[in-house]
C-alpha positions in Angstrom: 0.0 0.0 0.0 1.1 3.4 -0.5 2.1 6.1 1.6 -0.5 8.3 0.1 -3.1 6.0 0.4 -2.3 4.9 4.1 -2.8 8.2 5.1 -5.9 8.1 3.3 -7.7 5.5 5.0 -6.0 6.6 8.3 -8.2 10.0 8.2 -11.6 7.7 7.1 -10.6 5.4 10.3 -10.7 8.9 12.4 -13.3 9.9 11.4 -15.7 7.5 12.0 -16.8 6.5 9.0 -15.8 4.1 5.8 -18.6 4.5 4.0 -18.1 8.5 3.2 -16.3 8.9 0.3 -15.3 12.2 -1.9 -17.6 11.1 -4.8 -20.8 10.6 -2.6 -23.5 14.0 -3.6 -26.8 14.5 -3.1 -29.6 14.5 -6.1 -32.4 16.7 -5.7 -34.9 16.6 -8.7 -38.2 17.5 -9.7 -39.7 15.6 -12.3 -42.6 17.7 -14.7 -45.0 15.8 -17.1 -47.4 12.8 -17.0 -46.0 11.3 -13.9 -48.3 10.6 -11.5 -50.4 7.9 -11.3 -48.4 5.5 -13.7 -46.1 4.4 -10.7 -43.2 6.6 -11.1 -42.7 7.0 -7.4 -42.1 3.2 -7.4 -40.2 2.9 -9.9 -38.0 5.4 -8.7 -37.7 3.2 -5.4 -36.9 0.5 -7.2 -34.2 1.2 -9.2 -32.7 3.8 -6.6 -32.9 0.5 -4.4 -30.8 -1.4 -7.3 -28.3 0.8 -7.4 -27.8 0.9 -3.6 -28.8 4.8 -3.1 -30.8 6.4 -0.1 -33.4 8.6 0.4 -37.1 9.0 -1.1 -39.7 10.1 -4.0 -43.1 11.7 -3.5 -45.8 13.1 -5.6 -46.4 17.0 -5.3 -49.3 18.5 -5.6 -48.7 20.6 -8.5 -48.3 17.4 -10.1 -45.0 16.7 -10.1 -42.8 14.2 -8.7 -39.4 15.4 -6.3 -37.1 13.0 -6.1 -34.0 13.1 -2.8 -31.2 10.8 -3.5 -27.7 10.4 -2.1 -24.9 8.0 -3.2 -22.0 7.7 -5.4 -22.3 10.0 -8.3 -21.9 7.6 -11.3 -25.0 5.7 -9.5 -27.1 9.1 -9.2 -26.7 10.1 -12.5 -27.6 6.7 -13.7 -30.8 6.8 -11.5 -31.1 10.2 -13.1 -30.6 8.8 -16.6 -33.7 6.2 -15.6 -36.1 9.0 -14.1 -35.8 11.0 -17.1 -37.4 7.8 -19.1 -39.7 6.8 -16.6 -41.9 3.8 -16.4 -43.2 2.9 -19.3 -47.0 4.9 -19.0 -45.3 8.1 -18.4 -44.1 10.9 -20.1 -41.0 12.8 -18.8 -41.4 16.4 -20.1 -38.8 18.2 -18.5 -36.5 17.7 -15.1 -35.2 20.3 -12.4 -32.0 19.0 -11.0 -29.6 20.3 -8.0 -26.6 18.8 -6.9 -25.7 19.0 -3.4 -23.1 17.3 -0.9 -24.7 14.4 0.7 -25.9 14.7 4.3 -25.4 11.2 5.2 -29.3 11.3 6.3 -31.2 8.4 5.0 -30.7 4.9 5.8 -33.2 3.7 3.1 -34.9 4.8 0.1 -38.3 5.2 0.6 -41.8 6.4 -1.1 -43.2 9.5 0.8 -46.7 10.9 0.7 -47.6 13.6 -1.2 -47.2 16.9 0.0 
C-alpha cells in the first residue's frame, strides 16, 4: 500500500466512518409531465434500491414528482438517466436537478406521501 493511500484510510478510520467517500453528492430533482399515477414513485424506489442509493420520491401536488437521492455520483446520474425515461405509461417532459453534498441522512430509500 502506498504512503499516500495509508494516510488516506487513516483520516476515514478517524473519522468514523468508511462508507463516506469524496464522490458521494446528493440529487435533488423535480420531475414535470405525466408522472403521477403511472407508478413513477415506485419505480423510482426501485431502481434507486438497485443501485444501492438512499433517500425517497413523493408526488407534489402541483403534479410533479421530487425526487432526494444520495450515493456515489456515477450511480445518481444513472438513477437520473432512468427518471428521465420513466416507467413505461409516463411521459418525462422536463427535469429540475440540483446537486448537493450528501448529508449522510437516510438509511433507506423510501416512497413519501404527497405533499
Amino acid at each position: 500500500m502506498h504512503p499516500e493511500e495509508r494516510s488516506s484510510l487513516q483520516r476515514i478510520e478517524e473519522n468514523g466512518s468508511d462508507a463516506v467517500t469524496s464522490d458521494h453528492s446528493r440529487l435533488e430533482a423535480q420531475i414535470h409531465g405525466r408522472v403521477q399515477g403511472v407508478g413513477f414513485r415506485y419505480f423510482v424506489q426501485r431502481e434507486a434500491n438497485s443501485l444501492g442509493l438512499s433517500g425517497w420520491v413523493r408526488n407534489l401536488r402541483s403534479g410533479s414528482v421530487q425526487l432526494v437521492a444520495e450515493g456515489p455520483r456515477s450511480d445518481l446520474n444513472s438513477l437520473l438517466s432512468l427518471a428521465r425515461k420513466g416507467p413505461q405509461m409516463s411521459y418525462v417532459e422536463s427535469v429540475d436537478v440540483r446537486w448537493k453534498q450528501a448529508a449522510e441522512e437516510f438509511e433507506s430509500f423510501e416512497v413519501r406521501y404527497t405533499v
